[in-house]
C-alpha positions in Angstrom: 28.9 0.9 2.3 26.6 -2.0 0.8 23.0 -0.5 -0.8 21.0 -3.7 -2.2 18.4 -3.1 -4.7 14.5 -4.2 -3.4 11.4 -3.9 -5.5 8.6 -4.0 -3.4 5.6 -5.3 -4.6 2.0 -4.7 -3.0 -0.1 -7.6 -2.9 -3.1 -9.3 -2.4 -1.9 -12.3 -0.9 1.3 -12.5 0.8 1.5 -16.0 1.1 1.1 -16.8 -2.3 3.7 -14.1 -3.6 5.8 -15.7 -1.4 5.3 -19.2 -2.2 5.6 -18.4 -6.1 9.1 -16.6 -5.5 10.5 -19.3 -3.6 9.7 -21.6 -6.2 11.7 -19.5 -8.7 14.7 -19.5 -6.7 14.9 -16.7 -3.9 14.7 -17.1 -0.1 12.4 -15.7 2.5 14.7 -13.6 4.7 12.3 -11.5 7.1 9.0 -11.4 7.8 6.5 -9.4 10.1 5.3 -11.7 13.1 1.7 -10.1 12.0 1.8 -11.2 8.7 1.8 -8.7 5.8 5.6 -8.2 4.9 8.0 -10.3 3.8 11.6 -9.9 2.2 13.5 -11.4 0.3 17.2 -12.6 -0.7 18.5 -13.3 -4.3 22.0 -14.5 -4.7 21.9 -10.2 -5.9 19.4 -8.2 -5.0 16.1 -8.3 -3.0 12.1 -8.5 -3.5 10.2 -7.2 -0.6 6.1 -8.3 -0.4 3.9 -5.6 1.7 0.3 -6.3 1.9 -1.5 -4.0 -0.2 -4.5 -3.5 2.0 -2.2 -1.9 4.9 -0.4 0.1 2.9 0.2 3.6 4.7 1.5 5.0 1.3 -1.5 3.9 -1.2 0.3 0.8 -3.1 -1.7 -0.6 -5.4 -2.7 -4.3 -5.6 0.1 -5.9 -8.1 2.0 -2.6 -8.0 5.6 -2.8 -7.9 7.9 0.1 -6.9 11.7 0.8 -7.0 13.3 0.8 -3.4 16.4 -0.2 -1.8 18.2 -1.3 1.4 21.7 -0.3 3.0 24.3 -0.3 5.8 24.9 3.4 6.5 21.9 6.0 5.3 24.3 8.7 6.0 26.6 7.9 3.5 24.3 7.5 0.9 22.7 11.0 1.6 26.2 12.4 1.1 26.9 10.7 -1.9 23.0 11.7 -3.1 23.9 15.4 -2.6 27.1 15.3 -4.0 25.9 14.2 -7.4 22.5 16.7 -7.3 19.7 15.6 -5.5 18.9 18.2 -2.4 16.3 16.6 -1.1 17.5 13.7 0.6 15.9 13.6 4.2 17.1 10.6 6.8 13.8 9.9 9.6 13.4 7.7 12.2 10.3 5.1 11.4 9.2 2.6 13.7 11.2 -0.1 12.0 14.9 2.1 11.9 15.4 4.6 9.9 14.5 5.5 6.3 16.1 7.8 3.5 13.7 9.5 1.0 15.1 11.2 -1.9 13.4 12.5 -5.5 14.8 10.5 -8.3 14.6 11.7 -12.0 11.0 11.0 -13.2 9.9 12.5 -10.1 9.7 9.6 -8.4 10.2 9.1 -4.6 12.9 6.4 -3.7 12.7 5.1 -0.2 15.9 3.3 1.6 15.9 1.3 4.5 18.6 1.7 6.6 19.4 -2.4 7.8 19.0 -2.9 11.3 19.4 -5.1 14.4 16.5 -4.5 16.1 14.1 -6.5 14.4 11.4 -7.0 17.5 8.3 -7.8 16.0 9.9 -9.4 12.7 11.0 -12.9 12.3 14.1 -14.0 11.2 15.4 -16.5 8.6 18.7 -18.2 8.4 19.1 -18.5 4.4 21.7 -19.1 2.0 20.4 -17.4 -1.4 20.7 -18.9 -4.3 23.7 -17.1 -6.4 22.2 -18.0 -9.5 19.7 -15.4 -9.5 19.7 -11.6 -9.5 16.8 -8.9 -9.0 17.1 -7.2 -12.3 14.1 -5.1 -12.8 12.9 -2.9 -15.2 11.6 0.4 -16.1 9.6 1.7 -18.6 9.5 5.3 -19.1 12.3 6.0 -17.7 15.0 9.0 -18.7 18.2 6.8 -18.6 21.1 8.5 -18.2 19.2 10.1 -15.3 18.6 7.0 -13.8 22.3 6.0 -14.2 23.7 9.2 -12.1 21.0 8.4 -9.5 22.0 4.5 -9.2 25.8 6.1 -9.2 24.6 8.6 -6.5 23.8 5.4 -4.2 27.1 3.9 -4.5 25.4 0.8 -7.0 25.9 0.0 -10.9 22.9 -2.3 -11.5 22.0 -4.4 -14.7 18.5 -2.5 -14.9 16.4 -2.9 -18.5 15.4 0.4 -19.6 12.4 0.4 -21.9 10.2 2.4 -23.7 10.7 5.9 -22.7 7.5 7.4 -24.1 5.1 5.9 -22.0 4.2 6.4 -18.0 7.1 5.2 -15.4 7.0 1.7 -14.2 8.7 -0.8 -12.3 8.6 -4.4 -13.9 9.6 -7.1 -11.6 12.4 -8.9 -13.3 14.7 -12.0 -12.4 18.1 -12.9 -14.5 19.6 -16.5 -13.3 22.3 -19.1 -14.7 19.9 -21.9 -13.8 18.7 -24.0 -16.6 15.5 -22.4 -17.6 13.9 -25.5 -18.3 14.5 -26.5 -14.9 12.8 -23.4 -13.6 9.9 -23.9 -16.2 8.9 -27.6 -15.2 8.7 -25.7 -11.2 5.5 -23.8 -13.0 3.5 -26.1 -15.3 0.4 -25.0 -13.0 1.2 -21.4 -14.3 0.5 -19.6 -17.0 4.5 -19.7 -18.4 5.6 -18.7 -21.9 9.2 -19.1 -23.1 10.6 -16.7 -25.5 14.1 -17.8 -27.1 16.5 -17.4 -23.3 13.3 -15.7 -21.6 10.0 -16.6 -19.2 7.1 -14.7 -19.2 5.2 -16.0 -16.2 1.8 -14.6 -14.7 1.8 -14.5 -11.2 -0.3 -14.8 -8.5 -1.3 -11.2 -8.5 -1.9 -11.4 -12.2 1.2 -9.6 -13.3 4.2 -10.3 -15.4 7.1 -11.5 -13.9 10.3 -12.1 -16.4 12.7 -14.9 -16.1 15.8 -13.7 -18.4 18.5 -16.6 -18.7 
């Protein structure tokens, strides 16, 4: 059983999501023929892009949530119940089917089961780039919570955990080997700021994206 992490984030502009995460280092993998979704490899780890305006399930323009991708939804359920969470439901969506389980937090964790009947999507041959991983990070977040629900998938991910007091978020995070002065003089037309082994970019939808070397 493979489970991949993939923030989603809900944007304003597609396109320009896309272009900026290319020019970090990750590779456009599938995309909706109707524009409006696109996902996206890491060497680990995904970022999906859904147009905010179409969003069935109210994302927010430059939200970003937690979700994930994997080879057999069945398995994860079992391994989801087995550590404590009873309300893991499997349905059939349009695009294959989908898990949805109540993490700690109360937050609602989607899972896409992967699937080979991708009519209506596009399809990328891509090698990712194995210098860079899809780390992110969440504020407000009960750890070792967290931690049983990421071993309940069958996953132990280098998630940041940070300041526990205030309301849950995702933060979309990158960690890569590449030199990050390479990666910095790809975004002199963005606003970039370089902290010690770290880049604090602003990105197209006005939010902050963080480069960890």
């Amino acid at each position: 059983m493979n489970v991949v992490i993939r923030p989603l984030r809900f944007t304003t502009d597609v396109d320009a999501m896309r272009g900026f995460l290319e020019r970090l280092g990750l590779r456009s993998r599938i995309e909706s023929e109707r524009g409006g979704w696109v996902d996206m490899l890491a060497g680990h780890g995904m970022v999906a892009l859904h147009d905010a305006a179409t969003s069935s399930t109210g994302g927010r323009p430059g939200q970003t949530t937690l979700s994930f991708e994997a080879d057999k939804l069945d398995e994860v359920k079992d391994r989801l119940e087995q550590v404590g969470f009873v309300d893991v439901t499997v349905f059939d969506e349009a695009y294959g089917r989908v898990l949805s389980v109540t993490a700690p937090d109360g937050v609602v964790i989607w899972v896409d089961e992967r699937s080979d009947d991708l009519y209506g999507y596009k399809v990328h041959d891509v090698r990712p780039d194995e210098r860079w991983s899809v780390t992110p990070a969440l504020t407000g977040a009960e750890e070792p919570a967290w931690r049983r629900f990421l071993h309940g998938l069958g996953i132990e991910l280098p998630l940041r955990f940070s300041s526990p007091d205030e309301p849950f978020a995702v933060g979309l995070e990158l960690t890569t080997t590449e030199d990050l002065t390479e990666v910095h003089n790809r975004l002199t037309d963005l606003q970039v700021t370089r902290l010690d082994n770290t880049l604090q970019i602003t990105d197209p939808d006005g939010q902050l994206v963080v480069v960890r070397g």
